[in-house]
N, C-alpha and C positions, 0 to 999 in steps of 0.2 A: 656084264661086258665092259671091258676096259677097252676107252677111247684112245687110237693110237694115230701120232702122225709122225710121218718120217721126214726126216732133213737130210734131203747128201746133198754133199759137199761136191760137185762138180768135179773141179782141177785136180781134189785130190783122190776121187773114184776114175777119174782119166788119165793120171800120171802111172795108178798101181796097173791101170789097164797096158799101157805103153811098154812095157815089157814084153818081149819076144813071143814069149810062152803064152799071154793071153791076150795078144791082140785084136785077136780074132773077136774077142767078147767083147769088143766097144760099138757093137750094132746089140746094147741090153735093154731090156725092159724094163723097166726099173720099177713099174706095177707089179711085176710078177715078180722078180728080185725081192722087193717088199712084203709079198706075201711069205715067201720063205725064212722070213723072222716072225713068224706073229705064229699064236693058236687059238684055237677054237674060242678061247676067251677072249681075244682082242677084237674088236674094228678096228679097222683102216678109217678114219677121217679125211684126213688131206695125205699128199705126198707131195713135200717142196724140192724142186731141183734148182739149187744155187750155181751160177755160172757166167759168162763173159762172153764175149765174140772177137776173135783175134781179127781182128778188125782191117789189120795189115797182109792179110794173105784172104783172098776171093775165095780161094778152094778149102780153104778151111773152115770158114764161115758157108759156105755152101752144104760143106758135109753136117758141121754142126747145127745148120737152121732144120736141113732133115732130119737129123736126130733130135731136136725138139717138138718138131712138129710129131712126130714119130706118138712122142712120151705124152705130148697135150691131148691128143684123140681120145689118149688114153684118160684125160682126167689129172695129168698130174700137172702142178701150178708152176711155173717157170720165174723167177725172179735174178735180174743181170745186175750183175755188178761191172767195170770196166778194166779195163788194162791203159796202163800208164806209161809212159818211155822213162826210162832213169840210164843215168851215167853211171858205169861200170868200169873198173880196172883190169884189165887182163893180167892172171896171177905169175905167169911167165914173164909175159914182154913187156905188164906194166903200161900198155898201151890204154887209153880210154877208149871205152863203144858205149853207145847206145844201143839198149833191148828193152823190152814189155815185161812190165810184173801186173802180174793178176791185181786188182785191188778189190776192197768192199765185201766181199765173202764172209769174213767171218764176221765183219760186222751186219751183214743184213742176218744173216744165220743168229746172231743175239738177239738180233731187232724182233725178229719172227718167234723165237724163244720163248724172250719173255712177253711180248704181244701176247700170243695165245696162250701162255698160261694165266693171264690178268685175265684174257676173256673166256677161260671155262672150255676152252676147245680140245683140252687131249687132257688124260691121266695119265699117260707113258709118252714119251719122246725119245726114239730113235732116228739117233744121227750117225749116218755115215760120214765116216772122218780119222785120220788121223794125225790132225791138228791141232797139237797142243795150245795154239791161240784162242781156240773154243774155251778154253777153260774159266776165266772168268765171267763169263756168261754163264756158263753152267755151275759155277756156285753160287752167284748170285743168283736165278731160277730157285736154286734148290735152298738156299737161306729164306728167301722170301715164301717161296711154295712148298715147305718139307712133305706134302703131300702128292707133288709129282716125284713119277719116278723117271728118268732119264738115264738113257742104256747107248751103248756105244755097239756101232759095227764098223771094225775093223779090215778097210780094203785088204783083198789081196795080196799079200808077201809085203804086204806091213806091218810095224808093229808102234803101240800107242800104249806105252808103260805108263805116262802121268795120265792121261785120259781116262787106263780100265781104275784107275785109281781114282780119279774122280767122280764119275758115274756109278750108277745104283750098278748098275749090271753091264757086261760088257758080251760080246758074241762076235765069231770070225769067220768073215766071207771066205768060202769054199772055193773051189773049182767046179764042185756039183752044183753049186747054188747058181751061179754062171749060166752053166751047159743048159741049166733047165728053167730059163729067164730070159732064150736070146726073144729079138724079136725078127719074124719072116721076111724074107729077104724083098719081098713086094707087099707094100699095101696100100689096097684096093680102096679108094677114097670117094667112090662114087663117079656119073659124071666124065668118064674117062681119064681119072685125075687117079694119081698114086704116089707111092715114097718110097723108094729103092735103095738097099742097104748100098752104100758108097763104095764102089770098086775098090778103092786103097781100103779102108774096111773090111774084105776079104781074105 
């Protein structure tokens, strides 16, 4: 059995999800997701979900504490990175604003990387991502460890040319893989306590 743990990538499994067409699938399992890359030959180890709290809208952070909470019951480990204000130019009016960028992601995603390949904790590593800033991290993994293998899943109606290029192996999230990963629209947490798929979620 080959020891397997998965990394997504948060922002950028919730950006390919933000499209019209699969909106509906940002209430996913992502344990069950996960199982739909693996075979009879792998364990599942960990499953890391990389991510932020938009810190500046209530109802978004409300939606996504549910969907964490959702994914933990489940077992899978949550690790936040923040969001940051930066000054931006508007490409027309040339006007300056202020807006939030994600930060930390791909660095904790390296961090966690090469972490558990130092301690012996997975033979394969799948990352969901189509973030070519992952890439130095996954050569350096794979210089120092030529005995791990590290394999890419490619979000939905994405595409990650330098990535299947750097990676042992590469595999592309479906719309099947999706349909049959959501997670139920109530759960039942004991205690009169539960976690309800988010109306805008719908």
């Amino acid at each position: 059995m080959e020891k397997v743990i998965f990394f997504f990538d948060g922002f950028n499994l919730y950006h390919a999800l933000a499209n019209k067409r699969f909106y509906r699938y940002k209430w996913i399992d992502l344990t069950s997701l996960a199982e739909k890359f693996v075979t009879k030959k792998d364990k599942i180890e960990d499953i890391y979900y990389f991510t932020a709290l938009a810190i500046w809208s209530p109802d978004k952070v409300r939606r996504h504490k549910a969907f964490i909470k959702a994914q933990e019951i489940k077992g899978v480990k949550t690790i936040y990175g923040e969001f940051r204000r930066r000054d931006k130019e508007c490409r027309i009016c040339k006007k300056a604003y202020q807006t939030f960028e994600e930060k930390q992601t791909d660095v904790n995603i390296a961090i966690q990387l090469f972490k558990l390949s130092i301690q012996e904790k997975y033979d394969k590593a799948l990352i969901i991502s189509g973030d070519s800033d992952l890439i130095p991290a996954i050569e350096a993994v794979k210089s120092t460890f030529p005995h791990k293998k590290i394999g890419v899943i490619i979000p939905i109606g994405r595409s990650a040319e330098q990535l299947k290029q750097t990676c042992d192996f590469y595999m592309k999230m479906k719309e099947k893989h999706l349909k049959a990963s959501m997670l139920p629209d109530v759960i039942n947490l004991g205690d009169d306590k539960k976690i309800e798929r988010p109306n805008h979620w719908k």
